[in-house]
C-alpha positions in Angstrom: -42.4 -11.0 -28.0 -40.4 -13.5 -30.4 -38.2 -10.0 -31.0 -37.3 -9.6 -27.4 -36.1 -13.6 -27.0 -34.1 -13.5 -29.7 -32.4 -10.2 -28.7 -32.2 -11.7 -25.3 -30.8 -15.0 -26.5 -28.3 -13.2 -29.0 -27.1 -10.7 -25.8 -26.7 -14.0 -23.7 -24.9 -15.7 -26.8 -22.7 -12.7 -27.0 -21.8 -12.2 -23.5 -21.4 -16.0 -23.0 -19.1 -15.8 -25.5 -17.3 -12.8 -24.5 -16.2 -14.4 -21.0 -15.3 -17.3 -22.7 -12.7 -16.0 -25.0 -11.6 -13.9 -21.5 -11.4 -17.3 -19.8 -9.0 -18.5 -22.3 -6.8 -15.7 -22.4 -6.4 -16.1 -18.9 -5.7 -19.8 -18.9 -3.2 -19.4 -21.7 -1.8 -16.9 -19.8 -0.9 -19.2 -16.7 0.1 -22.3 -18.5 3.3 -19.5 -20.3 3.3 -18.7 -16.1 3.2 -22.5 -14.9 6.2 -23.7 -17.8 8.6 -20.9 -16.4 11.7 -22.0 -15.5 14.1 -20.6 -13.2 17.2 -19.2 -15.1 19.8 -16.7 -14.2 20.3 -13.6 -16.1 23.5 -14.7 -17.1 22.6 -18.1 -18.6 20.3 -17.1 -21.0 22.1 -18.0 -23.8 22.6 -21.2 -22.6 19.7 -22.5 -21.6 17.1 -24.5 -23.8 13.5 -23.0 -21.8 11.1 -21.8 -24.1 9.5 -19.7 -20.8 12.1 -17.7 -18.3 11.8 -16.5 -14.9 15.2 -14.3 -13.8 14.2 -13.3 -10.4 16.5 -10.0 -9.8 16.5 -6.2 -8.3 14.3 -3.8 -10.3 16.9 -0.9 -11.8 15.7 2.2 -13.6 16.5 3.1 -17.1 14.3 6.2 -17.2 12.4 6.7 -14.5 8.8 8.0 -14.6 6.9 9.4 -11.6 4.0 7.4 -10.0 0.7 10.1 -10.1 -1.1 9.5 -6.6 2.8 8.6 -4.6 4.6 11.0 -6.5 7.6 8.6 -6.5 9.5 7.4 -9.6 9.0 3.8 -11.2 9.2 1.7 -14.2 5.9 1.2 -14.5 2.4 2.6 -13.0 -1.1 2.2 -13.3 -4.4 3.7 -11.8 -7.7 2.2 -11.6 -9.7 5.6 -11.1 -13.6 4.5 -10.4 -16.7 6.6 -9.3 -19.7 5.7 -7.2 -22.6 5.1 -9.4 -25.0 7.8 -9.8 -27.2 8.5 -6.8 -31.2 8.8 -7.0 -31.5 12.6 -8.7 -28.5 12.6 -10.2 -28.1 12.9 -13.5 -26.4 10.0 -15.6 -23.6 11.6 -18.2 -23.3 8.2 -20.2 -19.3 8.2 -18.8 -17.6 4.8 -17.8 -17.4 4.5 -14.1 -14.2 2.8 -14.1 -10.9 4.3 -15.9 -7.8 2.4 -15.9 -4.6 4.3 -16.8 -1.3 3.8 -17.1 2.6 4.4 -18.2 5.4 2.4 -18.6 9.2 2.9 -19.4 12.2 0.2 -20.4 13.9 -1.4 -16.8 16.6 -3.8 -15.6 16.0 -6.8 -13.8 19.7 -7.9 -11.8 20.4 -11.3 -10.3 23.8 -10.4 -9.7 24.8 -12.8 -12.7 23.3 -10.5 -15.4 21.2 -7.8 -16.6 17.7 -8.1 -18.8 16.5 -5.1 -20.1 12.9 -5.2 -20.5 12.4 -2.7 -23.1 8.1 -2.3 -23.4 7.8 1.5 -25.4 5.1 2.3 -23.3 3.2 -0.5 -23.0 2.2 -2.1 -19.7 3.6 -4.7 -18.4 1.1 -7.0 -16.7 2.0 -7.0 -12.6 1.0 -9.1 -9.8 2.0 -8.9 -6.4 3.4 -5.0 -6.7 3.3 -2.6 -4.2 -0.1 -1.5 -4.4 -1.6 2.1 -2.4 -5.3 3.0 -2.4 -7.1 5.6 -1.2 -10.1 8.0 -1.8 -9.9 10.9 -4.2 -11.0 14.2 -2.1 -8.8 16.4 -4.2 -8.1 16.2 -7.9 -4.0 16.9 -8.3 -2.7 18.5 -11.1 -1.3 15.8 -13.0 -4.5 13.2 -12.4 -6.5 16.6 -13.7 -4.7 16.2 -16.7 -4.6 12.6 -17.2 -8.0 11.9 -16.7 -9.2 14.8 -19.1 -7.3 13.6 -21.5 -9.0 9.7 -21.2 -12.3 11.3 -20.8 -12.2 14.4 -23.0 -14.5 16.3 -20.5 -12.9 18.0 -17.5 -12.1 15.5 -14.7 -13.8 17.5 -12.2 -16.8 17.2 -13.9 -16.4 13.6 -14.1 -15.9 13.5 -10.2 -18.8 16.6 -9.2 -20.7 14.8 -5.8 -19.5 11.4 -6.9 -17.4 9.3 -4.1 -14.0 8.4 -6.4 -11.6 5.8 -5.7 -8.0 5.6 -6.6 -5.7 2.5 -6.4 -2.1 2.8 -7.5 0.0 -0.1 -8.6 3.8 0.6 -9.1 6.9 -1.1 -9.6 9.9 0.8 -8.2 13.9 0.8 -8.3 15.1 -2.2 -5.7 11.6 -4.3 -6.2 12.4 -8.1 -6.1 10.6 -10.1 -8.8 10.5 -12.4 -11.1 10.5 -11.5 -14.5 8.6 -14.4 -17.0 9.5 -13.7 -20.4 9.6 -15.8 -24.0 12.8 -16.4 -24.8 12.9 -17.0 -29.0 15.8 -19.6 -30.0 17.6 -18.0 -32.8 21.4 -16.8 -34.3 20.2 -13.4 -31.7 18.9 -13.8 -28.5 15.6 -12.6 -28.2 13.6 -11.9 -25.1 10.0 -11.1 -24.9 8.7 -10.0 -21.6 5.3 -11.6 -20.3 4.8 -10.8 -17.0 6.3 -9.4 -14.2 5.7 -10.2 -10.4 7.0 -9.7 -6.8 5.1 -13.1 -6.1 5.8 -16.6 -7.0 5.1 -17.4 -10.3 3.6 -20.7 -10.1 1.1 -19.2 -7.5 0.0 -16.6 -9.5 -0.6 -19.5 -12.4 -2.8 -21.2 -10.4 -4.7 -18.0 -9.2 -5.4 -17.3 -12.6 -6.2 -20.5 -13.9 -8.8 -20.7 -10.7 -10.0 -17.0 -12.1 -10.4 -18.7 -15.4 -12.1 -21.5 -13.8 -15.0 -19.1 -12.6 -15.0 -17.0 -15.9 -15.9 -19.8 -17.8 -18.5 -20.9 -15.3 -20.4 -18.1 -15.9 -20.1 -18.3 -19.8 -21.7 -21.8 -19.5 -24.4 -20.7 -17.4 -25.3 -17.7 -20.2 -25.0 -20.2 -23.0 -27.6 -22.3 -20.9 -30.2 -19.8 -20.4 -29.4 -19.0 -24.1 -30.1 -23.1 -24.8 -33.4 -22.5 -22.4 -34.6 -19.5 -23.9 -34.9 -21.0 -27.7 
């Protein structure tokens, strides 16, 4: 008995802890988002803000082709879940939820400038994109592929008499948005990008800072039945 409260106070601990940390992230995340100042493309060199936001036109550098549109982008990921098992089923210990994606380097124009957001394959995160969802009833060639390769067991195995979702975020050539990004004082300018959106930045701050808000509230509540159970 003493065994299973202590396992259950050290899983509450953990997990408490666990949305925590998230909660942090997340709030760090939209103070960089809330400090961003407006500056065009072309004055970057001038101006003294720690935290840019050059609002331009989305151009391609190498374009890369979107798996459930079939349309090139800069950047695109897929949230890929399944229904959870049904009574009878059997359970094959896989995640439920996959999350994939690609990236490649872009240009944001104001019509003052260029940034070139170079990210070597490494998402970008978006809010506000384009976004398409829709029910999986036949696997395509190239989600086959992706999703055997994230799952190392055949995708249609992953999928047999499961109901699968797909949603599709994108960000395409001509996309207006605002590009937040570091900029590092320095003899070279130095530009690290942070977040891209086709929103308002200061809206998306405070939608993540109210996420955070929640997050946390949770942690508390696990660190007090933690407390409770002691």
């Amino acid at each position: 008995m003493h065994l299973l409260v202590a396992a259950l106070v050290l899983g509450c601990v953990l997990l408490g802890g666990a949305l925590l940390l998230g909660a942090l992230a997340d709030l760090r995340h939209a103070l960089v988002l809330w400090r961003a100042r407006r500056t065009a493309a072309g004055s970057l060199g001038q101006t003294d803000a720690g935290v840019v936001d050059v609002r331009g036109r989305v151009h391609l550098e190498t374009p890369i082709t979107a798996p459930l549109s079939g349309k090139s982008c800069a950047q695109w990921q897929l949230v890929v879940s399944r229904a959870p098992a049904k009574a009878g089923q059997t359970k094959d210990g896989l995640a439920d939820l996959v999350v994939l994606h690609d990236a490649r380097p872009f240009w944001v124009d104001d019509g003052t400038g260029r940034v070139r957001v170079s990210v070597q394959g490494k998402a970008i995160p978006l809010s506000e994109v384009k976004a398409h969802s829709q029910p999986l009833v036949k696997l395509t060639t190239t989600l086959d592929a992706l999703l055997s390769a994230r799952l190392h067991v055949p995708a249609a195995a992953w999928c047999h008499q499961r109901d699968v979702t797909v949603v599709e975020s994108a960000l395409f050539a001509g996309d207006e948005v605002s590009l937040i990004a570091k900029r590092e004082r320095g003899p070279r300018l130095v530009i690290e990008p942070v977040h891209v959106t086709r929103g308002r930045p200061r809206v998306v701050a405070l939608r993540t800072a109210l996420r955070a808000t929640v997050v946390a509230g949770f942690a508390v509540v696990f660190f007090a039945v933690a407390q409770w159970l002691r």
